[in-house]
C-alpha positions in Angstrom: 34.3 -57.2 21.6 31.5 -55.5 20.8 30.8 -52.3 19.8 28.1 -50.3 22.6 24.7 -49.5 20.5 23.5 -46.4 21.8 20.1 -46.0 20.0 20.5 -42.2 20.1 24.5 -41.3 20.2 25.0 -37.4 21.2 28.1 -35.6 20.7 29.2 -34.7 23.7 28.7 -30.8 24.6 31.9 -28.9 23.8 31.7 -30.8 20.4 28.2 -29.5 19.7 29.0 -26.0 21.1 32.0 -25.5 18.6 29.8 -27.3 15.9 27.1 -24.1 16.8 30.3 -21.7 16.6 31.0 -22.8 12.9 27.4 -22.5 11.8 27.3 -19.3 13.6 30.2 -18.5 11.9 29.2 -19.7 8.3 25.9 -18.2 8.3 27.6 -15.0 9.1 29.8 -15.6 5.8 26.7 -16.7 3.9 25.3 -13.8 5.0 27.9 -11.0 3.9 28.0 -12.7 0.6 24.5 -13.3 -0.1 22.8 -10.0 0.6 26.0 -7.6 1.7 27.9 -7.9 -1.5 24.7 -7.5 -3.7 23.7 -4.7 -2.1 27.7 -3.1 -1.9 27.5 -4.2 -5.9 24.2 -2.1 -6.3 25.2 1.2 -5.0 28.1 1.0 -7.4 25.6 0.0 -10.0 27.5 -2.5 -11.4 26.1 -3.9 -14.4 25.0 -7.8 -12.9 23.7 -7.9 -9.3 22.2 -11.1 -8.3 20.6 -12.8 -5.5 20.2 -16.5 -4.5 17.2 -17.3 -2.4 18.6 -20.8 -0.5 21.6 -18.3 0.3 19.4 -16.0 1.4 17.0 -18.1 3.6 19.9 -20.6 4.5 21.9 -17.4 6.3 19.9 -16.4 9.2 18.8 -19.9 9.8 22.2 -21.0 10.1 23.1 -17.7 12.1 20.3 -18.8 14.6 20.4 -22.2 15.0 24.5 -22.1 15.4 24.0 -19.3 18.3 21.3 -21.7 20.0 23.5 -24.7 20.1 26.8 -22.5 21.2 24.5 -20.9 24.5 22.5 -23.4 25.1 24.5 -26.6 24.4 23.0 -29.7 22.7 20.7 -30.8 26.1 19.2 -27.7 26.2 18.5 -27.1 22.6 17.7 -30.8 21.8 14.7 -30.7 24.9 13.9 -27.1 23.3 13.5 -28.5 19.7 13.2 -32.1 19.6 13.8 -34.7 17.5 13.5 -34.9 14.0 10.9 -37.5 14.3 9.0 -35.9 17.0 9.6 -31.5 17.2 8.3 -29.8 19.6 5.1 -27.6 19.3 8.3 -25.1 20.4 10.5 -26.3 17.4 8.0 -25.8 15.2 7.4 -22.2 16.1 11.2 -22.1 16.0 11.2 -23.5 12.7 8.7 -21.0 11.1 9.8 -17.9 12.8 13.0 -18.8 11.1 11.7 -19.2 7.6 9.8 -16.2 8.3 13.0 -14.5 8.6 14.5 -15.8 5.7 11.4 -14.8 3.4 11.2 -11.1 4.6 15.0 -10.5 4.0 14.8 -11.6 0.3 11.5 -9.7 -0.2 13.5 -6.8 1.3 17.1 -7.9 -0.5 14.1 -7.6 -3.2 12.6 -4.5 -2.9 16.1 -2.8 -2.1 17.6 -4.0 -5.4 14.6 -2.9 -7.3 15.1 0.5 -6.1 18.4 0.5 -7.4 17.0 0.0 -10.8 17.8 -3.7 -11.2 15.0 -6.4 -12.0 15.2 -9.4 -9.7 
C-alpha cells in the first residue's frame, strides 16, 4: 500500500486557521514582552532596560501574518502570497510593508527609551 504523494500537501483550513490564531496569539505575547515591558520598565526607570530587535521585528510580523491566515484561510492567503519559490508581486509588497513595520517600532521603541535617559 502505498502512501498518496501529493507534490504540495495543505493542511486542511480549520488546521491553518487555528495555526493563524496561535501566531496571532504569540505575536501578541512577543509583543507585550518585547516593547510593553521595556517601556513599563522605563517609566519606573529601572536601572537595565533592554530591547531585542528579532523580538521586535518578529512581533508585528507574526501578529499580521497569524490574522491573515485566521480571516482569510490558507486558499486565500496562499493565492494572495504565493509560494515560497514563486511570491507574488502582492507578497512581496506584503513582505516589505511588514518589515517596514517592524523597523519603525524599534526606531520608535528607540527614540522612546532614549528619552527616558537610557542608551540603546
Amino acid at each position: 500500500m502505498d502512501a498518496p504523494t501529493d507534490p504540495n500537501p495543505q493542511q486542511p483550513v480549520r488546521k491553518m486557521r487555528w495555526l493563524g490564531f496561535f501566531m496571532s496569539i504569540g505575536g501578541g505575547v512577543l509583543a507585550y514582552f518585547s516593547i510593553v515591558l521595556p517601556l513599563v520598565a522605563a517609566s519606573h526607570h529601572e536601572d537595565d532596560v533592554s530591547i531585542s530587535l528579532k523580538a521586535v521585528m518578529l512581533a508585528p510580523a507574526l501578529v499580521i501574518l497569524g490574522l491573515m491566515l485566521l480571516f482569510m484561510g490558507n486558499d486565500r492567503a496562499g493565492r494572495l502570497m504565493g509560494s515560497r519559490q514563486r511570491p507574488t508581486p502582492f507578497g512581496w509588497v506584503i513582505c516589505i510593508v511588514i518589515a517596514g513595520i517592524g523597523i519603525l517600532l524599534y526606531e520608535w521603541l528607540k527614540s522612546r527609551l532614549r528619552a527616558y535617559g537610557y542608551s540603546i
